[in-house]
N, C-alpha and C positions, 0 to 999 in steps of 0.2 A: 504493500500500500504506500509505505514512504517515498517507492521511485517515481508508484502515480502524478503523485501529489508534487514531486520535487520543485517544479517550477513557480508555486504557489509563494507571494512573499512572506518575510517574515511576519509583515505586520497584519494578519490573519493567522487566525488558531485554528487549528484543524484537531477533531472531526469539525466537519460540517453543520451547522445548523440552517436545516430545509423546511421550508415553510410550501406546501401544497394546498390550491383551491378546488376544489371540487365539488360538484354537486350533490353525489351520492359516491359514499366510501362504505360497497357493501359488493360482494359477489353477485348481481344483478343485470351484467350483460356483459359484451366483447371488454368496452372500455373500462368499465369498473371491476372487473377480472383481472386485464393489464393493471391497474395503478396499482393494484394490492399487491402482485409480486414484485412491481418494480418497488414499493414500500420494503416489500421483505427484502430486496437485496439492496437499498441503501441502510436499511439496517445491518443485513450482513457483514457489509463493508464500513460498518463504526459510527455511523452519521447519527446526526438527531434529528426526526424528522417529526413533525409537526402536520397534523390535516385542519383546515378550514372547511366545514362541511354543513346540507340542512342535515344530511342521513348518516348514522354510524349501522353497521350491523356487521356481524362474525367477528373473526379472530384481529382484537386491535392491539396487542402486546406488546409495549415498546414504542407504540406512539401515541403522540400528545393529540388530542382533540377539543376541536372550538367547536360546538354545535352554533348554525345561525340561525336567529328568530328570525321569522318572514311575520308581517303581518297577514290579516284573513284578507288575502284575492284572488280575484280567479286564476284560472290553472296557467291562462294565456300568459300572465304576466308572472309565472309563478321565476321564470329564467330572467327575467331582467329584475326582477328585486332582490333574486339572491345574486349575480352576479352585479350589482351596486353594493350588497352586505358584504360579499367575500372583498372587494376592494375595499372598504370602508376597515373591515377586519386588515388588511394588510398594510395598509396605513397605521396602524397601531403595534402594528405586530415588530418583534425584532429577530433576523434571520442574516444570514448570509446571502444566501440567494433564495428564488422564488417560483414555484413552477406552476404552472394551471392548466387542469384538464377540460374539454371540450367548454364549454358557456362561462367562461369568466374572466376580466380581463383584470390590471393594475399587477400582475406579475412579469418578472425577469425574463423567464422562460415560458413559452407558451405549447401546447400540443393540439392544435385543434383537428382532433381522429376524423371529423366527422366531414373535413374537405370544404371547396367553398359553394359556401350556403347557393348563392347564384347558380351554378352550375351544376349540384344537385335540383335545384328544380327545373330548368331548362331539361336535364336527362329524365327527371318524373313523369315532365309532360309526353315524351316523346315515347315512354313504357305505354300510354293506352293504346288499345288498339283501332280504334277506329275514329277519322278526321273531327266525328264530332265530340269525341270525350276528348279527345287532345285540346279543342278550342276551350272546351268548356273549360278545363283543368288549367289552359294557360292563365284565364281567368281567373279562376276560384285561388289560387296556391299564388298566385304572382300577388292578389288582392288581400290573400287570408291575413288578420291579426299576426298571428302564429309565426307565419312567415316573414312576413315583415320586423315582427319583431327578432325572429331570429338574427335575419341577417341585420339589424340595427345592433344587436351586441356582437356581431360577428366584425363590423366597422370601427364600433367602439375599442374594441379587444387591438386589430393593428394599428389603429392611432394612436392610442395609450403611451405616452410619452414614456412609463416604466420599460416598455417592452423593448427586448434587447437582443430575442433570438427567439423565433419559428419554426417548429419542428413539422417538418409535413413528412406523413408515412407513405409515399412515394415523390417519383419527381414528375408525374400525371399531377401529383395536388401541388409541389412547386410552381409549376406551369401556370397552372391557375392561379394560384396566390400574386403571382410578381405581374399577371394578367389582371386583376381585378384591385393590386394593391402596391403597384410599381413603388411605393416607396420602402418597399421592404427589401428592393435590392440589398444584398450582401449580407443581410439578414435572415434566411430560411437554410435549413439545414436538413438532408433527406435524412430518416434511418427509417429504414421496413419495419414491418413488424416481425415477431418473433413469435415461435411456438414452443412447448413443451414435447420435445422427439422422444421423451420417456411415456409421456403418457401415449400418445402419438406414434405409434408405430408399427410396421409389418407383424406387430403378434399381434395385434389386433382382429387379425384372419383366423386366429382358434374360433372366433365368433362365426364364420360365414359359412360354414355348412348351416348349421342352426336355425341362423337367420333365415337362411334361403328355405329353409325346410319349413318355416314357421310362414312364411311369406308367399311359400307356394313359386318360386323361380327355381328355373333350371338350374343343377350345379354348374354347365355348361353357359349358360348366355352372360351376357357382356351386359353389365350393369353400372350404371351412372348414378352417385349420388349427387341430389340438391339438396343443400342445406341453408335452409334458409327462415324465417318469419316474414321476411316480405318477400311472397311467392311471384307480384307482378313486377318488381322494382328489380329482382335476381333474374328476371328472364324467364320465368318457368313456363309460358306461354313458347316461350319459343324451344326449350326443350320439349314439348309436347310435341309442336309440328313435326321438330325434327323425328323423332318416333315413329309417328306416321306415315314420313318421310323414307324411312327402312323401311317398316312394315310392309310397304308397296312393292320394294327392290327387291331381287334373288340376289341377298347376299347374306354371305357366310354366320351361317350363328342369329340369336337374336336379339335383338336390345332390349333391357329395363328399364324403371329410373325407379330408385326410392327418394320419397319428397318426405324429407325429415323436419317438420315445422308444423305451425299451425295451420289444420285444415281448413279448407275454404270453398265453399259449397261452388263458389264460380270457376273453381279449376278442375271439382272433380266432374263439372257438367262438359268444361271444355274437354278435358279427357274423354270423355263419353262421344263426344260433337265428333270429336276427329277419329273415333275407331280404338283407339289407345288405351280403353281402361283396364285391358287385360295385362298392358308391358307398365302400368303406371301401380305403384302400392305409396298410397299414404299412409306414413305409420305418427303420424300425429308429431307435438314439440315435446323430444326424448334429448336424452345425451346423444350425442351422435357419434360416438366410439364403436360401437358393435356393428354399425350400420357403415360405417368407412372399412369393416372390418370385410364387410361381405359384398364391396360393392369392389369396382374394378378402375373406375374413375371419377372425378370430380366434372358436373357437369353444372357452371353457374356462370352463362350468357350476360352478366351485370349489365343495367343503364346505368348506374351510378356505386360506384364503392372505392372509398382510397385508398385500400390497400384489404381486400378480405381477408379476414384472420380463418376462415376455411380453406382457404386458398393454401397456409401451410401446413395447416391442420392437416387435409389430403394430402399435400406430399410427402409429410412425414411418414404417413400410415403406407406410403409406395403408391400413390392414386397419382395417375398421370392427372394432370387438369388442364377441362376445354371454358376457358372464360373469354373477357370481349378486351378491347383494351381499354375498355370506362371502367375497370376494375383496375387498380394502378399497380397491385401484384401481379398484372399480364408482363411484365418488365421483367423481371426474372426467369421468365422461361426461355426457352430455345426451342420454337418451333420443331414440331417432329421427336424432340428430344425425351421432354419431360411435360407434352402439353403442345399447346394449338392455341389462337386466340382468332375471337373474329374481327372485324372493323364493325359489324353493325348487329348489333344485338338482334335482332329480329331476325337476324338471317339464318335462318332452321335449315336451310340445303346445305349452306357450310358446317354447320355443326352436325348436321347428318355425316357430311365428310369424313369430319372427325372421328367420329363414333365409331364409324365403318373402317377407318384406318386400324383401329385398336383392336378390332376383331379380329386381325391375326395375332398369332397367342405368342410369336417370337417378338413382333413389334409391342409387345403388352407389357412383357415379361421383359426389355430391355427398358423401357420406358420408368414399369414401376422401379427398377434398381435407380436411374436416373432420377427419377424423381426424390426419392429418400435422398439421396446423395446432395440433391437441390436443398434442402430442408435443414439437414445438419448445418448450412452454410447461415440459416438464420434464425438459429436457436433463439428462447428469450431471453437470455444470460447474455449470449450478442448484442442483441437489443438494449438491454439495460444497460448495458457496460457501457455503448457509445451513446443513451444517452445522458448517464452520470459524466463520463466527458465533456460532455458539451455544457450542463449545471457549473462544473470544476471549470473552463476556462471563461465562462459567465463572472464566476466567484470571482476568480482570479482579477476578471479586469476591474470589477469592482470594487476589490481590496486597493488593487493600485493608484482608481479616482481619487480613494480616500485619503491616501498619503500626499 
């Protein structure tokens, strides 16, 4: 630790004292999953770390928590009062440096997972399927409170004169950032995300006879997992065509998908529309371990995601993945290698392509080694490590203002 740190002056004490904002410090989704390990490994590594939070829940051991009072308002404004409290809190607070996840701004460091706001709904509109839900939606969501209000603390957060460095989880959300916020030149920093390769991986396949037997698919067919909650926003429409799209062709073997998420009466009708309810099993929103365990690839078309955390999740477990490049983890593949991506989410012939590629069991069987191979390269200990780096030379410059 001492060589880490060596560049650090003297006139700063180390360990570190870390001051985090966030909205919910609780096992609750993708991002507040991430924050809690990256807590556990700047503990690891000696720091003091501190949560600013409305929500605490599970294991807080070792760190310090501010619960924030919200006054009683509606849900809409529930992101902009707490993200005025959590700055209001950091303004009092005393820290080395300062980090803030997704909706809050007046920190050093910033991570906003969730890409820029604009540009996620431009890709929303263009997930409906037909000219007139698209019009409608560009109305509704460009108009919505919600929206609006998003992207007003989404404005506030990179004007914030504290802010000193942007962490975007690919360089798909760089693009945008320096597109919609050109004064962050020099300012934004890529790190991917990271996965757990232990929990994460080719043994995960003692599970897939089972499954399959439980599920009623072939031991033999070539199966794509979707994993996802938002079935139109992940492309799952356009996974279906493509299904059908096989189904039609004399070709080798046959294809599945398991849709691991919340069911949705309008997918499993479109399932039914296009022929497909026999190669489609929804197994409702489960852990998704056992189901990567018995599936053969990852198949999630995205309109919008800056970096899927399924996306390593599958290649850890050896799942080659067919995504789009509005998923900013399509950046990491190599075509043919460990995965395929499309240019246009909608387009089911190409992702048929795909699909039909993998059904030779030598191109499968090279792909899944590739694929793991991919994955080891972006463990979450990767992840955390560079970006405590980038906290540490934040510190660092800050110590030097001071003097």
């Amino acid at each position: 630790m001492a060589r880490r740190f060596a560049s650090i002056s003297a006139g700063y004490s180390l360990p570190m004292n870390i001051t985090i904002t966030c909205k919910y410090f609780s096992p609750r989704g993708g991002a507040q999953t991430f924050l809690l390990g990256f807590v556990e490994h700047l503990l690891g590594e000696g720091h003091h770390v501190k949560v600013i939070t409305m929500e605490v829940k599970g294991e807080t051991d070792g760190v310090r928590t501010q619960i924030v009072s919200l006054p009683p308002v509606p849900k809409t404004f529930r992101d902009v009062m707490f993200a005025r409290a959590a700055r209001k809190a950091l303004q009092h607070d005393e820290y080395d440096v300062s980090f803030g996840e997704q909706k809050t701004w007046g920190a050093d460091v910033v991570r906003p997972g969730g890409g820029v706001h604009l540009e996620y709904i431009a890709q929303i509109i263009k997930s409906y399927p037909s000219s007139a839900m698209r019009t409608l939606a560009s109305v509704t969501k460009r108009l919505s409170p919600k929206e609006l209000l998003n992207h007003y603390i989404e404005r506030r957060l990179h004007a914030d004169p504290s802010l000193r460095c942007v962490i975007a989880n690919s360089d798909l959300v760089r693009k945008h950032l320096l597109k919609h916020y050109p004064e962050l030149e020099g300012r934004v920093e890529v790190v991917y995300n990271g996965t757990d390769c232990d929990r994460f991986s080719p043994a995960l396949r003692t599970h897939r006879s089972q499954v399959r037997r439980d599920l009623g698919i072939p031991e033999e067919a070539v199966v794509g997992a979707f994993v996802s909650f938002d079935l139109r926003r992940k492309g799952l429409p356009t996974v279906l065509r493509s299904l059908s799209i096989l189904k039609g062709k004399p070709v080798q073997g046959d294809a599945y998908a398991v849709v691991v998420g919340w069911r949705r009466r309008w997918a499993e009708t479109l399932a039914r529309k296009l022929g497909v309810q026999d190669r489609v099993r929804f197994v409702g929103a489960r852990e998704p371990d056992p189901y990567y365990g018995a599936s053969d690839l990852l198949v999630l078309p995205s309109y919008f995601d800056p970096c899927a955390n399924v996306t390593l999740e599958a290649l850890a477990c050896g799942l080659p993945v067919l995504t789009s490049v509005h998923n900013g983890a399509y950046e990491l593949l190599t075509p043919g290698r460990d995965g395929f991506y499309v240019r246009d989410s909608s387009d089911a012939a190409q992702l048929a392509e795909f699909m039909q590629y993998f059904m030779d069991p030598q191109k499968l069987a090279e792909a899944s080694r590739a694929a793991r191979t991919l994955a080891l390269k972006h463990t979450a200990r990767e992840q955390f490590s560079r970006l405590l780096d980038i906290i540490t030379r934040v510190a660092e410059q800050k110590a030097r203002e001071r003097r």
